[in-house]
N, C-alpha and C positions, 0 to 999 in steps of 0.2 A: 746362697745358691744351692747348700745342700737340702733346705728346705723342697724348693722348688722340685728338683731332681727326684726325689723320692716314689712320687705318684708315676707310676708306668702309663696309667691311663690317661692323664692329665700331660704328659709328651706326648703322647700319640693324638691326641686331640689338634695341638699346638702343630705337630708336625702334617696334619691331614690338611687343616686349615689353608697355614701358609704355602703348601702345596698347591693347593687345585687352585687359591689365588692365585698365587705365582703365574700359573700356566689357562688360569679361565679370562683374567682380566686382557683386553685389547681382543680379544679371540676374532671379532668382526676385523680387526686392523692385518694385513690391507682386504680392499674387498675387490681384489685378481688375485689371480693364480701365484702362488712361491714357486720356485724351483723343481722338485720333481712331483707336486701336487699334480701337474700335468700330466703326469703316466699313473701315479697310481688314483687320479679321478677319473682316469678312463677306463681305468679295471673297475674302481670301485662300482661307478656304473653299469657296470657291464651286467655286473647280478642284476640290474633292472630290466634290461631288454634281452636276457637270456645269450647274448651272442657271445661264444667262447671267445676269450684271449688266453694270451702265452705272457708269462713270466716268469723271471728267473727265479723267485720266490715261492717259499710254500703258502697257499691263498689264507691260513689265520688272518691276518692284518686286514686286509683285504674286505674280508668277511666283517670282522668288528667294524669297520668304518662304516660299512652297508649297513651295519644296525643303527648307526647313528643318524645314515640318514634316513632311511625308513621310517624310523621315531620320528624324524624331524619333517616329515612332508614330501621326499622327493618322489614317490610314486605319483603322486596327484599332482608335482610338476610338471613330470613327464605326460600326462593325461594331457596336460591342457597348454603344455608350450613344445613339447617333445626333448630330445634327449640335451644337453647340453653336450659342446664337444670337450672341455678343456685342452683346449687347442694348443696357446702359448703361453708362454709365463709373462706377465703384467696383463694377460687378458682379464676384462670385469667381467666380475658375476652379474648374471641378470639379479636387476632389482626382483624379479618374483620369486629367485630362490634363494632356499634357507639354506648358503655356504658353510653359515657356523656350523650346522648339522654333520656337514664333513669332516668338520675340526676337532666336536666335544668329544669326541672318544679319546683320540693319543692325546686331547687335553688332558683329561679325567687322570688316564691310565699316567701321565706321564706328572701328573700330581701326588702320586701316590707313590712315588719311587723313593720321594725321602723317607716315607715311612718303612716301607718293606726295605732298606736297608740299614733302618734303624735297628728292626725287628731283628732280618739275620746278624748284624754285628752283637746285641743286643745276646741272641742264641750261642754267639760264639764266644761268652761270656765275655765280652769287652767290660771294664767299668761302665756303669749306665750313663753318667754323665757324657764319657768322649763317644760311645753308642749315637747321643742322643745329637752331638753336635757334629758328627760326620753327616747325620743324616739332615741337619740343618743347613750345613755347608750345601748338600744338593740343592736345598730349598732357592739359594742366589746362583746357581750355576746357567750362566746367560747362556750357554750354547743347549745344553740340556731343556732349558725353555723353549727356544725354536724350533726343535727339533719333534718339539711335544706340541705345539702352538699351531700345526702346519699338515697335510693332510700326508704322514709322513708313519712309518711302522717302528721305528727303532724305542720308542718308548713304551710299549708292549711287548716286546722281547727282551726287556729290561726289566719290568717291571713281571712279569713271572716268571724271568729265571733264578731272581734273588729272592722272590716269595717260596718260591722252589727251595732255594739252598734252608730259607726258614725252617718251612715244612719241615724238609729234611735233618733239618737240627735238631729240632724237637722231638720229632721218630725216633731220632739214635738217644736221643736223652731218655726214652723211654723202653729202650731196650727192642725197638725198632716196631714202635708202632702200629699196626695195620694201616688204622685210619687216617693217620695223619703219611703213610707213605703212601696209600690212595693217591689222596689229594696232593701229595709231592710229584707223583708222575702224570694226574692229568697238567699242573702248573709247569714243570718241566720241560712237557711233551709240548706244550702252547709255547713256550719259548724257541724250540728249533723247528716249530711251525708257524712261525711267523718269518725267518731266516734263520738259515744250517748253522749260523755263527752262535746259536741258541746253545748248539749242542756243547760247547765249554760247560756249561751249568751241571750239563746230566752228566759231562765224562768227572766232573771235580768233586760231586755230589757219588760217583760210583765208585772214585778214587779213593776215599775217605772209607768207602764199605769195604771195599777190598784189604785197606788198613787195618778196620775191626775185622775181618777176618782171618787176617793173618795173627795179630794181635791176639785174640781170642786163643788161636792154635798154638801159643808159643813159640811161634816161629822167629816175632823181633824181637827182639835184645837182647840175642843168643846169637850164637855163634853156628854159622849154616856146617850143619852134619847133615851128610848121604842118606843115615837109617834116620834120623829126623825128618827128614822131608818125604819120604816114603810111610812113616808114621801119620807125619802131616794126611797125605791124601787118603790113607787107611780111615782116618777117624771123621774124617770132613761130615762124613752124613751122620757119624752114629753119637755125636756131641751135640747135644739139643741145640747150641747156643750157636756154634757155626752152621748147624743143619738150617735154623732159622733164615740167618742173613743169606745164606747160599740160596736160598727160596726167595726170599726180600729182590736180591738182583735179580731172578732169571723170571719171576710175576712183576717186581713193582720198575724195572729197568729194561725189561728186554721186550716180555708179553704184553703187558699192557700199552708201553707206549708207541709200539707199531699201531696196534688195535686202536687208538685214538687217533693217530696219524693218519692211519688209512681213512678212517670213516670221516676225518676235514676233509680227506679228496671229494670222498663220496658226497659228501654235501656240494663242493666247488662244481662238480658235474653236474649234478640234476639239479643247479640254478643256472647252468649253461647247455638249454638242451637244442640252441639254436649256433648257425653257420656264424663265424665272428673271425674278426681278425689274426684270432690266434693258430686258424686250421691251418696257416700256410708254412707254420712250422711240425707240424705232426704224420704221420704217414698216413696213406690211403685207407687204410684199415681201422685207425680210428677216426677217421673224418665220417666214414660210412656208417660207424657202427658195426663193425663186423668184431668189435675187440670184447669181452668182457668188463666189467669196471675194473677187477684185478688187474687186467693187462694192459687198461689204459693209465688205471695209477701208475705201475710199472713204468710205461711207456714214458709219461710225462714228467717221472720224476729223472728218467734215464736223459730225458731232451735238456731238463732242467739245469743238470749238473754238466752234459757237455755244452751246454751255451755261455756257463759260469765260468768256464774255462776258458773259451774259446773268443772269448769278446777282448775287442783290438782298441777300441776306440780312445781316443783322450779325451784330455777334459783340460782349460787353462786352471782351475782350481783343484787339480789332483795333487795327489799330496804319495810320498813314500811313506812309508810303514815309521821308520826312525825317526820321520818330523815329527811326528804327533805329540811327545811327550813336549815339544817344547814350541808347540801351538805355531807354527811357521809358515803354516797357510791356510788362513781360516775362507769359508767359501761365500761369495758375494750371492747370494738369495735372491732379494728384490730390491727394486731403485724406479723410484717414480720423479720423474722428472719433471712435471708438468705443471705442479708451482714454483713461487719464488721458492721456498725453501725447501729441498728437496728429503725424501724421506727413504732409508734405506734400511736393509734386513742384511747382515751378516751371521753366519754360523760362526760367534766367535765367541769363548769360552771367558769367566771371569779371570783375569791373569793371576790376582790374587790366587787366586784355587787351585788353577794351571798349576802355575811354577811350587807354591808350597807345596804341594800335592805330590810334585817330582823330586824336591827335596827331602817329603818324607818316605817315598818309596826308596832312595839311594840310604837314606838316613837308616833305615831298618836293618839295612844289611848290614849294617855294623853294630847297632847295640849290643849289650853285652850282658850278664849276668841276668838273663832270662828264664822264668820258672817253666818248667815242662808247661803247663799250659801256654803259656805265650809262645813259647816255641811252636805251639800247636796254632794256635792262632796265627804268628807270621807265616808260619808257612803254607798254609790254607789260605792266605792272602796274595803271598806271594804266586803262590803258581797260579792262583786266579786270574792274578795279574797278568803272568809272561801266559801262560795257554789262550788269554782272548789277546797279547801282540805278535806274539812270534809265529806263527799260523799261517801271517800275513806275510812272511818274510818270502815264500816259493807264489803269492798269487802275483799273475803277472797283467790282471787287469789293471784298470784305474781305478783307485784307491783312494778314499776321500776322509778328512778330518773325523767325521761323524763315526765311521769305522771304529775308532778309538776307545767308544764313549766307555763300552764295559769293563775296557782295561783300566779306564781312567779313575772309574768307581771306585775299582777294587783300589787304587793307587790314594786315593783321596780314605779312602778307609785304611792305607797303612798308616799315612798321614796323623790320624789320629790315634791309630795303636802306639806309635812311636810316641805320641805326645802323655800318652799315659802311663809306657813303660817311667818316661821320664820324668814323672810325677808337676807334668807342669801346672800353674797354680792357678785360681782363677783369675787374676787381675790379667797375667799373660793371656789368658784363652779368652775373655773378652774384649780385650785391645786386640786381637788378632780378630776377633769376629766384627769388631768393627770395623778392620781396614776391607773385609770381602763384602760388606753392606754399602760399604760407601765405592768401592769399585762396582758393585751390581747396578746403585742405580747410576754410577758415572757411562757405563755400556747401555746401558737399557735402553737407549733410543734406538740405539741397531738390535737390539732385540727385538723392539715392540714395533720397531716402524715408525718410529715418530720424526717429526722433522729435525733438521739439523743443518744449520750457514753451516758455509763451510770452513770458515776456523774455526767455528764449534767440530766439525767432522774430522778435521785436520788432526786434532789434541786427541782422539782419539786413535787413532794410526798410530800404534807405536813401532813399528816393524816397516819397510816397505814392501815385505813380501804379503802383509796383511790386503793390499789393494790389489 
């Protein structure tokens, strides 16, 4: 195995692969509507026929989805059959249009998530082996498929907030890069522009800056004095090395990533220059146009965040913040009833991966005789971990499994720190890799939609809260 391991180029090949497989094969399967496919194909459409909508979401996702079908023919549907509504969920796609076109994007993107958190564990000097099998473990993660398989955004806010955390490991490896923190804050910026929950990436990634800053000044591993800390702020600009990072945050953290933000709105506008569904939650003033784009950004982001708030509804598949770690209600998608054997779509995660996952996040917190870098490493995991769960602890919407996913990452990548701290060997780590290969394809019909009797469907239920 230590052969195999050696080539960085040669996993990243293996991990690209089995990714967008994972996530391209079935993509036609089913051909209706999933679950919230129905709201966000009605946005997605909407950049066709110009008519504004409201969402609680920043329109990144949105926008990417629109390129896929663009590429894929749906203007020249619209020519010649008109708009599609995506009405209901089990509604069928016209046979004339090209549905997977709405799917290939969060496929792609959501194929690629083993890699880029191969890469940032990889940057965070993990050993390259368990790097390489944290990110393989994503590669069989059955809820993470669905989620990416489905006309759905959460696999693009995954997938460049941890390209992000990359970037950004690399920048401080190099004594904080320009170029590569460039492209750290447009990847960042695309993560809480897709949804706010983005923003863990860029506060964990600034968290870290603020550490070498302090660190640089002398400030940790000392003992806080009054003329020290007034020193501290004395010298901040006139020490090359903090003057740098203190520029790093307030251009490649503050300035820029507004400036990207803002101009997604500006795009989401002038592809919405007509009356739509969405004026009847905005004021008079920007229905008319009397606003500036400044002030309808403003406006919209200001509607955004109280409707985030403010939404009462349930859901029989909502879920609390505290179930998540132990997968206790995973959410029923689609179910086609109409043959003998009926075929269904669960958001439900491989248990395997689940449960060990959460054994190694509790497991971490007790290891012992850890070197300063692993110390650095758990704990840039850890908080990764508790800042995308605990967040959710004061929202009082409904709340669903999926929520989890980033925490879940990070939890599945302690996972493997643990298992390296602990030097486990290979025979255990490929006995373990086979029990989550052979759980993946035992789930996989409720992933992919495939049929299933019902005591075949049955053996699968292992909880009754899973129904």
């Amino acid at each position: 195995m230590k052969d195999f391991l050696k080539s960085k180029s040669f996993l990243i090949i293996i991990l690209v692969i089995l990714g967008l497989v994972s996530r391209l094969i079935f993509l036609n399967r089913p051909d209706s509507l999933v679950f919230d496919e129905v709201h966000f194909g009605k946005f997605v459409s909407a950049y066709f026929t110009g008519e504004y909508y409201f969402d609680i979401h920043p329109p990144l996702g949105k926008l990417l989805i629109a390129l896929g079908a663009k590429l894929g023919g749906y203007s020249d549907y619209l020519n010649n059959f008109g708009v599609f509504d995506f009405a209901s969920i089990g509604e069928k796609f016209p046979q004339e249009l090209n549905y997977v076109s709405f799917r290939i994007m969060p496929a792609i993107f959501g194929g690629l998530i083993p890699l880029v958190v191969f890469l940032f564990l990889d940057a965070l000097k993990l050993p390259r082996k368990f790097a390489f099998f944290a990110g393989l473990t994503l590669v069989f993660e059955n809820a993470l498929i669905v989620q990416s398989h489905n006309i759905l955004m959460d696999s693009f806010l995954i997938f460049f907030g941890f390209l992000g955390l990359w970037l950004f490991l690399k920048a401080r490896e190099k004594n904080y890069n320009n170029l590569l923190l460039l492209l750290m804050s447009f990847s960042l910026t695309f993560s809480f522009s897709i949804k706010w929950t983005g923003l863990s990436f860029w506060g964990l990634a600034g968290l870290i800056t603020l550490y070498d800053l302090f660190k640089t000044s002398s400030l940790i591993n000392n003992k806080f004095q009054l003329k020290k800390f007034w020193i501290f702020f004395k010298n901040l600009f006139t020490n090359k090395e903090t003057a740098k990072i203190i520029l790093s945050i307030v251009v490649y953290f503050i300035i820029l990533p507004f400036i990207i933000y803002f101009l997604i709105f500006v795009i989401h506008f002038l592809l919405l220059p007509n009356q739509g569904s969405g004026n009847a939650f905005m004021s008079e003033e920007f229905n008319n146009n009397k606003l500036n784009i400044f002030e309808k950004f403003l406006e919209l982001n200001i509607r955004m965040y109280t409707s985030n708030s403010t939404i009462e509804a349930s859901h029989p598949y909502g879920s609390p913040f505290y179930s998540w770690p132990l997968m206790l209600k995973p959410i029923y998608y689609w179910v086609d009833n109409n043959s003998e054997t009926p075929s269904r779509i669960y958001l439900l995660g491989n248990p395997i991966i689940w449960y060990s996952a959460l054994i190694g996040l509790i497991g971490s917190l007790f290891l012992r005789n850890l070197t300063s870098q692993e110390k650095f490493q758990r704990n840039i995991l850890l908080i990764g971990y508790f800042a995308n769960l605990l967040p959710f602890w004061e929202v009082s919407r409904v709340l669903f499994l999926y929520h989890y996913f980033t925490a879940f990452i990070f939890s599945v990548c302690l996972l493997w720190f643990s298992l390296a701290h602990l030097k486990v060997n290979n025979r255990i780590v490929l006995a373990f890799f086979a029990l989550i290969i052979i759980s993946f394809i035992f789930f996989s019909p409720l992933t992919y939609g495939l049929p299933l009797s019902s005591s075949q469907y049955d053996l699968r239920v292992w909880l009754k809260t899973w129904i």
